[in-house]
C-alpha positions in Angstrom: 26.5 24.4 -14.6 26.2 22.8 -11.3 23.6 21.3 -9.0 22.9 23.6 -6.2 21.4 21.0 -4.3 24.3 17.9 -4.8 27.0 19.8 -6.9 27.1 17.4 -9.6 27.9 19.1 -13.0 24.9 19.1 -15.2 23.8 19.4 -19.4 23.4 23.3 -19.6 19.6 23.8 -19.9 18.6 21.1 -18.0 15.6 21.5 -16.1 16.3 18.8 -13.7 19.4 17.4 -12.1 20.5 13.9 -13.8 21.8 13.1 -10.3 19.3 13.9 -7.8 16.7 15.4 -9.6 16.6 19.0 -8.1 14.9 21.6 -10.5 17.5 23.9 -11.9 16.5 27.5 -10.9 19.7 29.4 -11.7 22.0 28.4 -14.3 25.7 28.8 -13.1 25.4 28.4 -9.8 27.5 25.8 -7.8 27.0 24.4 -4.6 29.1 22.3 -1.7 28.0 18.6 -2.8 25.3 15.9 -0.5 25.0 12.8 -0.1 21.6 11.1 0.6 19.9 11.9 -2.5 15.8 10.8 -2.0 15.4 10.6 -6.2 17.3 10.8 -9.3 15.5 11.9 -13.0 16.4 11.3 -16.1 15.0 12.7 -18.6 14.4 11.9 -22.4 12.4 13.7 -24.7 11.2 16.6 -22.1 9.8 13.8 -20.0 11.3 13.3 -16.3 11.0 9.8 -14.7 11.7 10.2 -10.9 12.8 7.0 -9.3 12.9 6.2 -5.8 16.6 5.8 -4.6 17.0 2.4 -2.3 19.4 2.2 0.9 20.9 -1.6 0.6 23.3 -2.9 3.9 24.8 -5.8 4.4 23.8 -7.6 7.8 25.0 -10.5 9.7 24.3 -11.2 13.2 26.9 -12.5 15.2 25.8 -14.6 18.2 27.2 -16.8 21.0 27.0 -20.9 20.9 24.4 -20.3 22.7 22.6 -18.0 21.4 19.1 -17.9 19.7 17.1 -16.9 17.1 15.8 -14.2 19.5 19.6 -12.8 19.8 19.2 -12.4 15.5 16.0 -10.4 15.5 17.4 -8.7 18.4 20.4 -7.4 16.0 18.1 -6.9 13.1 15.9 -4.9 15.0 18.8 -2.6 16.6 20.1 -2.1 12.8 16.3 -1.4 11.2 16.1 1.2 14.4 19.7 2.5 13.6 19.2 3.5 9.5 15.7 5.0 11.4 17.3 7.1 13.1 18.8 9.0 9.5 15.2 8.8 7.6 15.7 5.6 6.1 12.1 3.0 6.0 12.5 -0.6 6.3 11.6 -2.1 2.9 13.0 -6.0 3.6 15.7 -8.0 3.9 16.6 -10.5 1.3 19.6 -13.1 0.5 22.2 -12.7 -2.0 24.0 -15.6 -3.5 26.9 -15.3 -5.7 29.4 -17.9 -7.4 33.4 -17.1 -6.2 35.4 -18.7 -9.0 38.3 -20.9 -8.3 42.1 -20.6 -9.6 43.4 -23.3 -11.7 46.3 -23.2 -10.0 49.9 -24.0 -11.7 49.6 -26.7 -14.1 46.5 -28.2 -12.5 48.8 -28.6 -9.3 47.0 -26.6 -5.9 43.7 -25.6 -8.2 40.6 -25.0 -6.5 37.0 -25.2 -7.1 34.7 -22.3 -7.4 32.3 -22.2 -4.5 29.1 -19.8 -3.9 28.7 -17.6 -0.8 25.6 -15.9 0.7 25.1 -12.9 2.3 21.6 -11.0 3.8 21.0 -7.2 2.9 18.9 -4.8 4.3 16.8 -2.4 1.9 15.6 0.4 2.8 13.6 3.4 1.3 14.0 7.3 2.1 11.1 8.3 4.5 
């Protein structure tokens, strides 16, 4: 059977949807799919956990020589107010760091080192 609410296919007998944790009140019936899900449940042993479902975006403010710290929030703020606008609650912004591996190149000949790169998310919450 299938979610009315977001179309996924789900265990006949299920009283909740595994993907966005609308109840199942008729069996059978299928339904155009959405996007945006507020929650998703699992469940295990007749229990259902419902878990809040997190909006992440990458940001990066790009800013004249001479521009300022004030030009950043300025962007930040225009892309809090922008997810806003669709229901989406500020939670925080945080830094990701990850390590890029190098190549070894051919033979040792042009190989380059692995390097780490940074990047600053948004995360936000359904209202």
């Amino acid at each position: 059977m299938f979610c009315k609410n977001c179309g996924t296919a789900v265990r006949e007998g299920s009283e909740f949807c595994t993907s966005c944790g609308t109840k199942m009140a008729v069996a059978g019936v299928a339904a155009a799919p959405r996007t945006g899900a507020e929650s998703k449940v699992f469940e295990s042993d007749g229990l259902a956990e419902v878990l809040n479902v997190y909006k992440v975006v990458s940001f990066q403010a790009s800013i004249s020589s001479s521009g300022s710290g004030q030009d950043v929030a300025a962007a930040l703020q225009r892309a809090i107010d922008q997810e806003a606008t669709s229901g989406w609650e500020f939670v925080q912004i945080q830094e990701l760091t990850t390590f890029v591996a190098g190549s070894s190149g051919c033979f040792g000949l042009g190989a380059t080192p692995g390097t780490t790169t940074s990047m600053a998310v948004l995360i936000f919450k359904r209202k």
